[in-house]
CHARMM internal coordinates of N, CA and C (Angstrom, degrees):
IC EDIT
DIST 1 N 1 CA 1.4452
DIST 1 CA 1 C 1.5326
ANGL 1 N 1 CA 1 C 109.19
DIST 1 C 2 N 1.3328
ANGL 1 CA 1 C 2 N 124.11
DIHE 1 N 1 CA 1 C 2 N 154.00
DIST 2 N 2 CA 1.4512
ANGL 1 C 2 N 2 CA 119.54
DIHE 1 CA 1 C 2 N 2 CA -158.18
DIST 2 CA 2 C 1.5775
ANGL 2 N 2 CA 2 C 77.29
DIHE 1 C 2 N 2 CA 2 C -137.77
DIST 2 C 3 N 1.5897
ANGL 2 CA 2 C 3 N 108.33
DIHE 2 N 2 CA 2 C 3 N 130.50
DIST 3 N 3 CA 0.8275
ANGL 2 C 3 N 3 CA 136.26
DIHE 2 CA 2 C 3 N 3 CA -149.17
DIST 3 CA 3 C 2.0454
ANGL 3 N 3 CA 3 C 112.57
DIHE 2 C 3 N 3 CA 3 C -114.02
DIST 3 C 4 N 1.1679
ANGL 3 CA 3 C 4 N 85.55
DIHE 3 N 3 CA 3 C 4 N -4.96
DIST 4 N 4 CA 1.5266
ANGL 3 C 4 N 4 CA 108.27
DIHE 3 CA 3 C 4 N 4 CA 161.33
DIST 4 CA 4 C 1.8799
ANGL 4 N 4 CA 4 C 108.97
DIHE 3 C 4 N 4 CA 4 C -86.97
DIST 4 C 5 N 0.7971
ANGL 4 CA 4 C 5 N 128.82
DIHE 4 N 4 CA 4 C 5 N -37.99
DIST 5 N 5 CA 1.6147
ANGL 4 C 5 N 5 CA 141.57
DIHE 4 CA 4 C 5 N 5 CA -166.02
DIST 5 CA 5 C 1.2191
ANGL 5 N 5 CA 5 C 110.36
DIHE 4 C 5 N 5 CA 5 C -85.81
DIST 5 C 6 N 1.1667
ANGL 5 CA 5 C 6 N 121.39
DIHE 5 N 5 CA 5 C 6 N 123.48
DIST 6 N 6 CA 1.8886
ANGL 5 C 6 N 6 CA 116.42
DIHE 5 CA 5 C 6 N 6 CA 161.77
DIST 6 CA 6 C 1.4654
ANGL 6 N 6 CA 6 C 129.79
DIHE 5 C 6 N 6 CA 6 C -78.48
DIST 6 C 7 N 1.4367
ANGL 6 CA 6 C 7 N 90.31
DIHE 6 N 6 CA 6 C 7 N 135.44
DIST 7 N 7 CA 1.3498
ANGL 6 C 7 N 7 CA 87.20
DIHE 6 CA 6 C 7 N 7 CA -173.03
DIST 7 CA 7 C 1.3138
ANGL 7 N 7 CA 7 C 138.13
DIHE 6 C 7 N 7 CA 7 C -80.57
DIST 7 C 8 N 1.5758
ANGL 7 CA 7 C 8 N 116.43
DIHE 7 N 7 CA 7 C 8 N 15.92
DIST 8 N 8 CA 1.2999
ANGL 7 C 8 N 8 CA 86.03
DIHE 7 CA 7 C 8 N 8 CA 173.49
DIST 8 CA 8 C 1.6853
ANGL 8 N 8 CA 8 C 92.46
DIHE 7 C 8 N 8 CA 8 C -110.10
DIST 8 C 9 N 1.4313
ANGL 8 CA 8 C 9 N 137.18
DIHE 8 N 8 CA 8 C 9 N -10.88
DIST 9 N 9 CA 1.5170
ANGL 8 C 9 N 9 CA 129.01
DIHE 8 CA 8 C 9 N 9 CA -166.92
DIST 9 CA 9 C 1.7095
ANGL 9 N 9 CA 9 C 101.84
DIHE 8 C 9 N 9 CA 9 C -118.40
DIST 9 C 10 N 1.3577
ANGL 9 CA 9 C 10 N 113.89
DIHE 9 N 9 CA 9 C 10 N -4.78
DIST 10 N 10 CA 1.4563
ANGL 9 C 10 N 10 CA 128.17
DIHE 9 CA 9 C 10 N 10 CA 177.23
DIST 10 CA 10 C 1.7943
ANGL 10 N 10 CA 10 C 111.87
DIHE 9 C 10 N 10 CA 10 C 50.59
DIST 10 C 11 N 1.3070
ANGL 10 CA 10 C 11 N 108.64
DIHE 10 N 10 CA 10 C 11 N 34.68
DIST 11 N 11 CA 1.2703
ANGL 10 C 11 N 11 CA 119.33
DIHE 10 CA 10 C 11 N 11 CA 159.53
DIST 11 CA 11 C 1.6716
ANGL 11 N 11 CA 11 C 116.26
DIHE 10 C 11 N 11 CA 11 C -85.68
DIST 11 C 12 N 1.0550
ANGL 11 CA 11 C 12 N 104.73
DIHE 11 N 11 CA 11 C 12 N 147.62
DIST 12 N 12 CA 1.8084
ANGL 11 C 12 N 12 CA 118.71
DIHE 11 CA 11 C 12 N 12 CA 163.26
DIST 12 CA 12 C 1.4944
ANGL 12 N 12 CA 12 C 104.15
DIHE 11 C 12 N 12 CA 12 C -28.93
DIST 12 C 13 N 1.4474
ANGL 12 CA 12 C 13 N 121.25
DIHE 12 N 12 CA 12 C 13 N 100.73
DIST 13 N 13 CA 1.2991
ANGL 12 C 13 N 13 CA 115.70
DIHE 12 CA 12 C 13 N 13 CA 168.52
DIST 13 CA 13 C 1.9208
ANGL 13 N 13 CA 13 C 140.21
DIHE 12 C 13 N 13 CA 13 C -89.73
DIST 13 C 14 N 1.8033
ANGL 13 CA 13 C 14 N 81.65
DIHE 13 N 13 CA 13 C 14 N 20.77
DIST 14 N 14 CA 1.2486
ANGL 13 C 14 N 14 CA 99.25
DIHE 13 CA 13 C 14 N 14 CA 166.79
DIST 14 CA 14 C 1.6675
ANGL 14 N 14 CA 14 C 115.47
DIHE 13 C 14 N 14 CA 14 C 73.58
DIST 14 C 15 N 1.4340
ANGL 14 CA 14 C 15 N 121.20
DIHE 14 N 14 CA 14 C 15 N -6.06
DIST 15 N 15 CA 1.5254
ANGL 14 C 15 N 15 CA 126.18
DIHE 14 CA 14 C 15 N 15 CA -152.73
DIST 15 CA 15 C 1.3265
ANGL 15 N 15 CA 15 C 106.04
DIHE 14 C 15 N 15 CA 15 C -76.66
DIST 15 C 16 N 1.5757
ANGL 15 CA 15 C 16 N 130.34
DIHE 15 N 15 CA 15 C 16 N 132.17
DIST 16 N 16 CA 0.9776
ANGL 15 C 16 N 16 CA 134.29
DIHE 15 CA 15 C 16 N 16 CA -173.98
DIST 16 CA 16 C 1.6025
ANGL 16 N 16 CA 16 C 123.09
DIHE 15 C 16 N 16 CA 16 C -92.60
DIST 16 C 17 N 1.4047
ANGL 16 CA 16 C 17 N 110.89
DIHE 16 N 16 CA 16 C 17 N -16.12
DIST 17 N 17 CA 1.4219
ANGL 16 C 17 N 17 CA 127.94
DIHE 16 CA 16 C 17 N 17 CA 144.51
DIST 17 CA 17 C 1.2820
ANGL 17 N 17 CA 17 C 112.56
DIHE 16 C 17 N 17 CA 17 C -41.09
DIST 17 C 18 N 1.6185
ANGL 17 CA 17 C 18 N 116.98
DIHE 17 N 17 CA 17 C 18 N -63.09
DIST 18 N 18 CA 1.6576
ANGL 17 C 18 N 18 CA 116.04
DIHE 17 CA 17 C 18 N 18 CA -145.63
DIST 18 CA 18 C 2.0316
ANGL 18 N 18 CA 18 C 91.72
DIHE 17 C 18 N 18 CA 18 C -84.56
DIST 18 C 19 N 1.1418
ANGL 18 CA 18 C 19 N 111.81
DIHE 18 N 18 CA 18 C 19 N 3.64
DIST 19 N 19 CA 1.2987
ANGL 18 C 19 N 19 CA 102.91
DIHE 18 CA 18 C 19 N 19 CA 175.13
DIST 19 CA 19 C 1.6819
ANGL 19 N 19 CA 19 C 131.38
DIHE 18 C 19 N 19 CA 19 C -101.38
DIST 19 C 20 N 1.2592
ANGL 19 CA 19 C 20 N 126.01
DIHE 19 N 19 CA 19 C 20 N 117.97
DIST 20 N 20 CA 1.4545
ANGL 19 C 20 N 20 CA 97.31
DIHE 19 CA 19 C 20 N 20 CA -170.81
DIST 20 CA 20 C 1.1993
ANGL 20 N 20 CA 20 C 132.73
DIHE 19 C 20 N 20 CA 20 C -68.80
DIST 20 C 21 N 1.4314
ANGL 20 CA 20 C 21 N 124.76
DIHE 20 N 20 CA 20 C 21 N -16.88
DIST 21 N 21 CA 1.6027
ANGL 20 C 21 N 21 CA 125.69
DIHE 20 CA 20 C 21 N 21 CA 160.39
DIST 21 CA 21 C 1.5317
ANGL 21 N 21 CA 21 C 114.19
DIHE 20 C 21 N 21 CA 21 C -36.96
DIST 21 C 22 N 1.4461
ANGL 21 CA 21 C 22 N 104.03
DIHE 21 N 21 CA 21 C 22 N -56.49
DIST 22 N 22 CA 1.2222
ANGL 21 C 22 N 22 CA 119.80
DIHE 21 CA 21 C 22 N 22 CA -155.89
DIST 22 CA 22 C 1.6565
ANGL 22 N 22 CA 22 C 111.89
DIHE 21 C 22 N 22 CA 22 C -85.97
DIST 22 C 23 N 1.6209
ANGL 22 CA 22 C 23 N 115.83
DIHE 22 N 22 CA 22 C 23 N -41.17
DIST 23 N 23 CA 1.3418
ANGL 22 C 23 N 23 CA 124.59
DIHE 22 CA 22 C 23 N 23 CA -172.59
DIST 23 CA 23 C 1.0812
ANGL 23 N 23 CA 23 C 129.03
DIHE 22 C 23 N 23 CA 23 C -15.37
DIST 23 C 24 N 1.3388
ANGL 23 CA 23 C 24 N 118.30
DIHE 23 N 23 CA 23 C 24 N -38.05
DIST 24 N 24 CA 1.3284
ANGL 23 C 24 N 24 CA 108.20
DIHE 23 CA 23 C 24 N 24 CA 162.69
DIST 24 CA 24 C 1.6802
ANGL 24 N 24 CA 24 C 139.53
DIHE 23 C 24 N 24 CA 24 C -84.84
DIST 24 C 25 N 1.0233
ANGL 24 CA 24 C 25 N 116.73
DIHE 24 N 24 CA 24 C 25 N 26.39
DIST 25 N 25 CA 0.8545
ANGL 24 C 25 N 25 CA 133.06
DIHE 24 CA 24 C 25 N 25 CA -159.51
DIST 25 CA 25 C 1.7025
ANGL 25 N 25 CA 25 C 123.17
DIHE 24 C 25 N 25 CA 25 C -145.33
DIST 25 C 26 N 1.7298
ANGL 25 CA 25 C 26 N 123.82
DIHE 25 N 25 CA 25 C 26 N 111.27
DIST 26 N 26 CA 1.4367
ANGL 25 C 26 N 26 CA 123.00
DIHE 25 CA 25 C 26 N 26 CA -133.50
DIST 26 CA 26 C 1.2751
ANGL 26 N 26 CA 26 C 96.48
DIHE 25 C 26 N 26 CA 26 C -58.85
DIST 26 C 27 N 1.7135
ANGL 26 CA 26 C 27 N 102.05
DIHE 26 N 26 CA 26 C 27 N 171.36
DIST 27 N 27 CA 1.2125
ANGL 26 C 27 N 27 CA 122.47
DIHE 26 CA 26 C 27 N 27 CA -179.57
DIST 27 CA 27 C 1.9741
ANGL 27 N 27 CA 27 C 112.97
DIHE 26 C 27 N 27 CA 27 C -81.16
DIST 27 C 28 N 1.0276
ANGL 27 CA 27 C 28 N 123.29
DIHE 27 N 27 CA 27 C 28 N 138.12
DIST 28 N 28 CA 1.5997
ANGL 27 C 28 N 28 CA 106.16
DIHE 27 CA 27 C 28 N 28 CA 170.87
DIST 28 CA 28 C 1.2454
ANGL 28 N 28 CA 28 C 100.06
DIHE 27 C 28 N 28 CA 28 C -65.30
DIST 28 C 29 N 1.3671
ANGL 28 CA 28 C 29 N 152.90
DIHE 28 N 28 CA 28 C 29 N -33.69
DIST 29 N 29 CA 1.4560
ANGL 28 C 29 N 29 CA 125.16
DIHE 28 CA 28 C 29 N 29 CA -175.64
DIST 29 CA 29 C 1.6087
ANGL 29 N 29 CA 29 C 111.25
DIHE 28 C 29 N 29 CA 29 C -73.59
DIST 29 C 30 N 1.2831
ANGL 29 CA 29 C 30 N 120.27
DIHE 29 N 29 CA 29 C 30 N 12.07
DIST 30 N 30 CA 1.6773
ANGL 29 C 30 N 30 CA 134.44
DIHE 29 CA 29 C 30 N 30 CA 169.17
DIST 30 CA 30 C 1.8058
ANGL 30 N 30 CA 30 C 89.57
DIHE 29 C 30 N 30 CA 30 C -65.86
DIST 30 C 31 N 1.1155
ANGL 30 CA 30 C 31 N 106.18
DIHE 30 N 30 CA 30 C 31 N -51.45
DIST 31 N 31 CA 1.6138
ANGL 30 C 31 N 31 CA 98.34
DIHE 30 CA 30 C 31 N 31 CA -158.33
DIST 31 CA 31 C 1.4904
ANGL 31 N 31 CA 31 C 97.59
DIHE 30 C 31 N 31 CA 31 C -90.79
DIST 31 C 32 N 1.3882
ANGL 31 CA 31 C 32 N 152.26
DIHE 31 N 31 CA 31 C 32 N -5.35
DIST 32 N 32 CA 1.1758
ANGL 31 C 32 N 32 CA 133.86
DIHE 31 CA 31 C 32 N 32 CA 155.01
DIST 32 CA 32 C 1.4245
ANGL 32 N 32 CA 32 C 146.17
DIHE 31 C 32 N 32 CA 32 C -120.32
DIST 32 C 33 N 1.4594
ANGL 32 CA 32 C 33 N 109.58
DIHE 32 N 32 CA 32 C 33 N 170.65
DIST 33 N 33 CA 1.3982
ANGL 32 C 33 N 33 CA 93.29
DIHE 32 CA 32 C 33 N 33 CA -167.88
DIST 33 CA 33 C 1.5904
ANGL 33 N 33 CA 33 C 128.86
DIHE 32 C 33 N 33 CA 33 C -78.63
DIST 33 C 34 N 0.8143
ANGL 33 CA 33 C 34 N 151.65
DIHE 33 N 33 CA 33 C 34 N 150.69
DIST 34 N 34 CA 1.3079
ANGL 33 C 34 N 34 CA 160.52
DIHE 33 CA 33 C 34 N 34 CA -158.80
DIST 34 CA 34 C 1.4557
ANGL 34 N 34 CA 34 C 109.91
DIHE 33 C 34 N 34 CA 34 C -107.20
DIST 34 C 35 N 0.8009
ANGL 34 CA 34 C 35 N 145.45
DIHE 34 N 34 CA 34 C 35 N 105.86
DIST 35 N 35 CA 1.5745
ANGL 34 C 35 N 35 CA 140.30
DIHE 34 CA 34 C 35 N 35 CA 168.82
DIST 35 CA 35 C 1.4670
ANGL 35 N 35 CA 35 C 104.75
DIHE 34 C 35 N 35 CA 35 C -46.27
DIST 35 C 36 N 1.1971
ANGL 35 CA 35 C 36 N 140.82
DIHE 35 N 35 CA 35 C 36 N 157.08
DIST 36 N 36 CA 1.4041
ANGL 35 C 36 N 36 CA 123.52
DIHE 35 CA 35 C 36 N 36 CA 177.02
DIST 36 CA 36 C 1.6233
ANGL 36 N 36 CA 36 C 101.23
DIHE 35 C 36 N 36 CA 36 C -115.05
DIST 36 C 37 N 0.7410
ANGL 36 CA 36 C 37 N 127.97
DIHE 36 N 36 CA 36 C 37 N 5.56
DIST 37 N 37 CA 1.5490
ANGL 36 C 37 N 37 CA 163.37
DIHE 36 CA 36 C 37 N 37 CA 167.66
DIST 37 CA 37 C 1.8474
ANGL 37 N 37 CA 37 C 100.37
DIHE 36 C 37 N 37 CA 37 C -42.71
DIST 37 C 38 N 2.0356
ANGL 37 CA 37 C 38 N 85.09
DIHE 37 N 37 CA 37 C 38 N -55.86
DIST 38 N 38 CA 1.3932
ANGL 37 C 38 N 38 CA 95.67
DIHE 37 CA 37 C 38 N 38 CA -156.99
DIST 38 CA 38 C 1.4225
ANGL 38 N 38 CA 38 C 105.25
DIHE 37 C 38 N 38 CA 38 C -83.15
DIST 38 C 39 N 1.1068
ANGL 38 CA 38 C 39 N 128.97
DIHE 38 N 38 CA 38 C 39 N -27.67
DIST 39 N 39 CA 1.3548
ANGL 38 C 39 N 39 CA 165.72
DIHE 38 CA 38 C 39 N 39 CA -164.93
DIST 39 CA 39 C 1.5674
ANGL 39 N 39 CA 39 C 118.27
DIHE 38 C 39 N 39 CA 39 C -70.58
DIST 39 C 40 N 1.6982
ANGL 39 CA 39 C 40 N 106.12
DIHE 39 N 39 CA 39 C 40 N -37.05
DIST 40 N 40 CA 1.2902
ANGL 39 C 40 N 40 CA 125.13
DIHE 39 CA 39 C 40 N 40 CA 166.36
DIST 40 CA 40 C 1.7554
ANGL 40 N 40 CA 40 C 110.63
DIHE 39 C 40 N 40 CA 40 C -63.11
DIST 40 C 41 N 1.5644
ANGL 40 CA 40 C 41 N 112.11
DIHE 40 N 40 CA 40 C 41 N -33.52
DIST 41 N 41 CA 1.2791
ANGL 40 C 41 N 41 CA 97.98
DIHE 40 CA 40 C 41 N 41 CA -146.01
DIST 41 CA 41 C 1.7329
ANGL 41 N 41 CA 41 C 86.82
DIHE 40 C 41 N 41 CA 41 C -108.39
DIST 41 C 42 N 0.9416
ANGL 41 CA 41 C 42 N 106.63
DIHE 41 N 41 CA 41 C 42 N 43.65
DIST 42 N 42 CA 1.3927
ANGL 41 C 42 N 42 CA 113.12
DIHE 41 CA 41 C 42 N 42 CA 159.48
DIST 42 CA 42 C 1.2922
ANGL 42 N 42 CA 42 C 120.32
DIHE 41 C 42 N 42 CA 42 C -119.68
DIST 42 C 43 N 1.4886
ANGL 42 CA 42 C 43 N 116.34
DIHE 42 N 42 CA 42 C 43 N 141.57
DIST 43 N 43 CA 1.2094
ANGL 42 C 43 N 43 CA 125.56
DIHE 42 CA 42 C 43 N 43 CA -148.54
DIST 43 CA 43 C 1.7510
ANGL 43 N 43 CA 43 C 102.53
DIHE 42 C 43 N 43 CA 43 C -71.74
DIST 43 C 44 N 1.4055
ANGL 43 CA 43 C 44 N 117.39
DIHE 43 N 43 CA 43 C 44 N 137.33
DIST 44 N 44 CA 1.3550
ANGL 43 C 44 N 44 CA 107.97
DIHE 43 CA 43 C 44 N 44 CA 158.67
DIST 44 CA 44 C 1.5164
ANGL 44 N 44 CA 44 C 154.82
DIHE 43 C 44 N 44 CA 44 C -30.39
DIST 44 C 45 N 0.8519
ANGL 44 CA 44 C 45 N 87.25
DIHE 44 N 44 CA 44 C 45 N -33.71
DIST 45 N 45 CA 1.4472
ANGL 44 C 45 N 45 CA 122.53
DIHE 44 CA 44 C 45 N 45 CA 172.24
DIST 45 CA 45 C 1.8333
ANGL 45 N 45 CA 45 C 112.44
DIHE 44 C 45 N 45 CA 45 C -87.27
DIST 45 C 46 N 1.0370
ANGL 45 CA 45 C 46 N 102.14
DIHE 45 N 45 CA 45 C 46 N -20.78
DIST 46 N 46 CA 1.6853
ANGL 45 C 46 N 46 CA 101.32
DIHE 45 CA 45 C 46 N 46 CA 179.00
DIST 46 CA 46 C 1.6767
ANGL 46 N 46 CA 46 C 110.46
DIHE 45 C 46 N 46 CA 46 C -119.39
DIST 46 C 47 N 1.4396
ANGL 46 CA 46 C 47 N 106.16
DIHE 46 N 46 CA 46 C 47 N 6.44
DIST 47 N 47 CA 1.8484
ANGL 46 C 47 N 47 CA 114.88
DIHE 46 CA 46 C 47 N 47 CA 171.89
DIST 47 CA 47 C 1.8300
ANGL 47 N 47 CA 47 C 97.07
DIHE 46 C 47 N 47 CA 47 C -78.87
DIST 47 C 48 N 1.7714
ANGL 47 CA 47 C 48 N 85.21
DIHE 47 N 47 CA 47 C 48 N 135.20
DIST 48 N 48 CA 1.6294
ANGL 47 C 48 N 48 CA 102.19
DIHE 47 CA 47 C 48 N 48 CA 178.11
DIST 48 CA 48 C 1.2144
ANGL 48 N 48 CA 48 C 132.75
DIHE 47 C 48 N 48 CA 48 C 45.16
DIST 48 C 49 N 1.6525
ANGL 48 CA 48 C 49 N 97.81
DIHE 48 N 48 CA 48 C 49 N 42.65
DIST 49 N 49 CA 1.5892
ANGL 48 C 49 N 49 CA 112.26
DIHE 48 CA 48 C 49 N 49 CA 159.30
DIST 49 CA 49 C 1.2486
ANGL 49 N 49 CA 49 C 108.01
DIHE 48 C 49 N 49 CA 49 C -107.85
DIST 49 C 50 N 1.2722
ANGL 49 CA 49 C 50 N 113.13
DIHE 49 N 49 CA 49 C 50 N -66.98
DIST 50 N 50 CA 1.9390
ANGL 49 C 50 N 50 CA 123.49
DIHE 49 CA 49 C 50 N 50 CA 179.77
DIST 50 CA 50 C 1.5076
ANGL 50 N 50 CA 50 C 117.92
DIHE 49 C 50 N 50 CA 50 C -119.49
DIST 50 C 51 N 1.2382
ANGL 50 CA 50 C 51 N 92.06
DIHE 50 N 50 CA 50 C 51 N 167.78
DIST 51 N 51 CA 1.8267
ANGL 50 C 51 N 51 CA 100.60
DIHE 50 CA 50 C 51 N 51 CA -161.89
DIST 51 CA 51 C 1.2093
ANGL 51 N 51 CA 51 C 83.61
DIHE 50 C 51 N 51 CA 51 C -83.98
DIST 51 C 52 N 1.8870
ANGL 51 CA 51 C 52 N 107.33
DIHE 51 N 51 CA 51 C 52 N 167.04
DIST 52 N 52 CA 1.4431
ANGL 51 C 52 N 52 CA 115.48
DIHE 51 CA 51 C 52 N 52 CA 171.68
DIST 52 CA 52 C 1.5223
ANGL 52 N 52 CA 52 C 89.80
DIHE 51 C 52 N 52 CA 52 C -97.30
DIST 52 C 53 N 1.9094
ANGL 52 CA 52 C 53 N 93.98
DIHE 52 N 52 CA 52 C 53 N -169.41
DIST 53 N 53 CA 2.0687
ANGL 52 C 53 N 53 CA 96.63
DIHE 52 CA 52 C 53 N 53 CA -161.29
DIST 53 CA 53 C 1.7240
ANGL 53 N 53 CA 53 C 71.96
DIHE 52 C 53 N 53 CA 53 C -89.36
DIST 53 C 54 N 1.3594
ANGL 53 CA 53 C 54 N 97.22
DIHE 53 N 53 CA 53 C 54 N 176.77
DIST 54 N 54 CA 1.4128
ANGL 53 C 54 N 54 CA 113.65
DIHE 53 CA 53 C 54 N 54 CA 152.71
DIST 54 CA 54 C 1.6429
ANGL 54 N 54 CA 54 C 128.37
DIHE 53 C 54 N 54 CA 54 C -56.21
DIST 54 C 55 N 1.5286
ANGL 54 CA 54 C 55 N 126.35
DIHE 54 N 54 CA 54 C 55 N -1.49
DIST 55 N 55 CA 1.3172
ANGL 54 C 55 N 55 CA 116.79
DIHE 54 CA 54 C 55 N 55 CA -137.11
DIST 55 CA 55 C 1.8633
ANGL 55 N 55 CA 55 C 72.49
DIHE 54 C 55 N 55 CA 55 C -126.31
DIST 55 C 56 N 1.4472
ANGL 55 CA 55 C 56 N 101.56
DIHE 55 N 55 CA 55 C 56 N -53.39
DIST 56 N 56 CA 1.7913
ANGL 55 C 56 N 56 CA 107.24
DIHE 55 CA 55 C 56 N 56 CA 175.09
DIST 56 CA 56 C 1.8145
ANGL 56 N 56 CA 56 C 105.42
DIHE 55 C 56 N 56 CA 56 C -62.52
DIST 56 C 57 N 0.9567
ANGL 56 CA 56 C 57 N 139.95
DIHE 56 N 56 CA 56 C 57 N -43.18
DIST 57 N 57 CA 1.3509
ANGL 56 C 57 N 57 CA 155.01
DIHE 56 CA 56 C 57 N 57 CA 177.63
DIST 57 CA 57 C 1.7366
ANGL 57 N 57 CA 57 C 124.20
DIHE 56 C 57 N 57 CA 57 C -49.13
DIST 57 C 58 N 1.4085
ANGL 57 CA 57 C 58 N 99.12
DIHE 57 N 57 CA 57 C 58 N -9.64
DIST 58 N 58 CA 1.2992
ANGL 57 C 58 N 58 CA 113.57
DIHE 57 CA 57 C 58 N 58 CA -160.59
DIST 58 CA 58 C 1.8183
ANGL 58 N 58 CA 58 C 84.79
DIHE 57 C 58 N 58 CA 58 C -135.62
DIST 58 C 59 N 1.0520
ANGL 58 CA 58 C 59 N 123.02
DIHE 58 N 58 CA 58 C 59 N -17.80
DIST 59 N 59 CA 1.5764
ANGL 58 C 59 N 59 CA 130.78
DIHE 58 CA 58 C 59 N 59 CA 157.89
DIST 59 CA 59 C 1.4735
ANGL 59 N 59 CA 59 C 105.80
DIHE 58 C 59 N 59 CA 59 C 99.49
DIST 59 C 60 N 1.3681
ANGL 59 CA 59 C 60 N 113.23
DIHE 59 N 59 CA 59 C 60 N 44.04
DIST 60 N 60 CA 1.5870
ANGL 59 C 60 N 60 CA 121.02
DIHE 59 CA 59 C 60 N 60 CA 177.14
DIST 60 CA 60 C 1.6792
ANGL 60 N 60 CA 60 C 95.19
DIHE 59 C 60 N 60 CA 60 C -89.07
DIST 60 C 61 N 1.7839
ANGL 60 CA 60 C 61 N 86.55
DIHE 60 N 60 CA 60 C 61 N 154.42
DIST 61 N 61 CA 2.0126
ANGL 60 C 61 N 61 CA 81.65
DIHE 60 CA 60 C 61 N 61 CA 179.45
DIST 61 CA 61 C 1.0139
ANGL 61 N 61 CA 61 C 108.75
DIHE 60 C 61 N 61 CA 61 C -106.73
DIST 61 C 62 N 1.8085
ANGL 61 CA 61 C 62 N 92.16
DIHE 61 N 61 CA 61 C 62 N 137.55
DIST 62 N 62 CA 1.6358
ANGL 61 C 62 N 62 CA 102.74
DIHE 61 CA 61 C 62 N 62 CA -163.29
DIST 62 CA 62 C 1.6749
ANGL 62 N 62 CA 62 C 124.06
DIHE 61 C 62 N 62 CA 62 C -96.67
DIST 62 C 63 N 1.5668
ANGL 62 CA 62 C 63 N 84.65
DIHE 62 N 62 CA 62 C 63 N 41.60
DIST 63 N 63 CA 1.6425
ANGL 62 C 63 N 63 CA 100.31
DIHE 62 CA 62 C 63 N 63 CA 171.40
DIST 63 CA 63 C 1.9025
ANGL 63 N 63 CA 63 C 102.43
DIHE 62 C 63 N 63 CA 63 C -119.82
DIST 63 C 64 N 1.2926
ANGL 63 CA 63 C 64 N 100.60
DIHE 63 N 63 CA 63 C 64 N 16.44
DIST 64 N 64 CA 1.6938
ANGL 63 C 64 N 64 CA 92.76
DIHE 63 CA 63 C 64 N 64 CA -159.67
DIST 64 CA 64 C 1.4177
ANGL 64 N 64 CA 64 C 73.11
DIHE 63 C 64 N 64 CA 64 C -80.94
DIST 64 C 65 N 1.7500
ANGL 64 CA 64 C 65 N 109.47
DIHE 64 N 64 CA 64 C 65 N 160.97
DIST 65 N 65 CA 1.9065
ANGL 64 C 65 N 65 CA 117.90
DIHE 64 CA 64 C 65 N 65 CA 165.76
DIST 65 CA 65 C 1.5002
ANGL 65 N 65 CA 65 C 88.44
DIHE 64 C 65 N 65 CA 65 C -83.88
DIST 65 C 66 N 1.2669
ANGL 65 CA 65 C 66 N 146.75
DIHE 65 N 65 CA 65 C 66 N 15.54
DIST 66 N 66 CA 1.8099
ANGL 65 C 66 N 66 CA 102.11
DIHE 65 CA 65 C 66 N 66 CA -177.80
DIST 66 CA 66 C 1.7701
ANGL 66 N 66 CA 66 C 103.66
DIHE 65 C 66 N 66 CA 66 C -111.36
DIST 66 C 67 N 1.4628
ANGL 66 CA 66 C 67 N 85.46
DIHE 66 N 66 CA 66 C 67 N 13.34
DIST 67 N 67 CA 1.8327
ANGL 66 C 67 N 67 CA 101.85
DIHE 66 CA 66 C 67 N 67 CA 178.89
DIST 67 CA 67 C 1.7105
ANGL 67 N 67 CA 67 C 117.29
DIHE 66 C 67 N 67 CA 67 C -108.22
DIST 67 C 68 N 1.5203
ANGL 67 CA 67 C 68 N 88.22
DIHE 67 N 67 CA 67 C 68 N -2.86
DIST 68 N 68 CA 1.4534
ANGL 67 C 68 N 68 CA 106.79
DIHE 67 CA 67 C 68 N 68 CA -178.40
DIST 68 CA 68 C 1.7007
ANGL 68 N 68 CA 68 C 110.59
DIHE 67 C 68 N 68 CA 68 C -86.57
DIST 68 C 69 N 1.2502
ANGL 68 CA 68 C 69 N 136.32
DIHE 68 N 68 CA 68 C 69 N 121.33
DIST 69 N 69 CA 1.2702
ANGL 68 C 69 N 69 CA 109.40
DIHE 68 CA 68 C 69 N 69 CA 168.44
DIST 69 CA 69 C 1.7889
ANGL 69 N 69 CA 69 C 129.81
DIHE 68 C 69 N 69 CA 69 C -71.12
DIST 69 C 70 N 1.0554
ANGL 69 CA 69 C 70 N 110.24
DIHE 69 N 69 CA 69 C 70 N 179.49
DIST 70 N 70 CA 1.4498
ANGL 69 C 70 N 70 CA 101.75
DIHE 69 CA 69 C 70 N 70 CA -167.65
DIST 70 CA 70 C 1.8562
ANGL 70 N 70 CA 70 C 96.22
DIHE 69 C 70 N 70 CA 70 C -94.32
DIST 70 C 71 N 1.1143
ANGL 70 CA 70 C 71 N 95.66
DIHE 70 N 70 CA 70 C 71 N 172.52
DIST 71 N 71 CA 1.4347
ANGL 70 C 71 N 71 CA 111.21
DIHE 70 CA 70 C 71 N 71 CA 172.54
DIST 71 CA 71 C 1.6106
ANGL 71 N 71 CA 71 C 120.71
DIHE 70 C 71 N 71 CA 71 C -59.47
DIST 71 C 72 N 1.2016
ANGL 71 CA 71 C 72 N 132.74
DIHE 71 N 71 CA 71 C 72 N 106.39
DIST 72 N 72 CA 1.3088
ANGL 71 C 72 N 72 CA 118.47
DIHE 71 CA 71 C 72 N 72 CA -166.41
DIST 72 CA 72 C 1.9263
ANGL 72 N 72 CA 72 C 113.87
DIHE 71 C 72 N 72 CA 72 C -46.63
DIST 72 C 73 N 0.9286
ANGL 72 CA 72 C 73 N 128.49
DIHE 72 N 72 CA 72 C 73 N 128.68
DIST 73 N 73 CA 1.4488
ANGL 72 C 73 N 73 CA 126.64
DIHE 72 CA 72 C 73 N 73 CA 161.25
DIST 73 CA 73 C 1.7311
ANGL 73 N 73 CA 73 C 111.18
DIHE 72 C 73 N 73 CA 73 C -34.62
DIST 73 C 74 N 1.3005
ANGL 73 CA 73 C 74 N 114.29
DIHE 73 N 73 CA 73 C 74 N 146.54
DIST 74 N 74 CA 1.4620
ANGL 73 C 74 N 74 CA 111.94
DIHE 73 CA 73 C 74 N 74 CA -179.25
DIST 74 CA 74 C 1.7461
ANGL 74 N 74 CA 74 C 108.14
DIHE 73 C 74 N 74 CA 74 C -134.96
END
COOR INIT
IC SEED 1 N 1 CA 1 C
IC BUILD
């Protein structure tokens, strides 16, 4: 499991922990609240490894495409 990625939409979850530049230095989901709502519907197996993004965290669904990024241009 890659510990940069959220788990439930597997986007960049932004965490400043899981980075080593940053590691020392808190996570933004330190400062907010979490629905626990959202928190349930994560798989067992993937509770208290990695942060979710901000976008899943706030309880957006992380199957919608407009949360998906697009394909990089080539």
């Amino acid at each position: 499991m890659n510990d940069r990625l959220c788990p439930l939409c597997g986007r960049l979850n932004r965490c400043a922990q899981a980075d080593p530049q940053t590691a020392h230095l808190p996570c933004w989901c330190f400062s907010q609240r979490i629905d626990p709502g959202v928190l349930e519907r994560l798989p067992e197996a993937a509770r208290d490894l990695s942060c979710l993004c901000p976008d899943c965290s706030r309880g957006a669904d992380p199957h919608d495409p407009a949360l998906i990024p697009a394909e990089p241009k080539r």
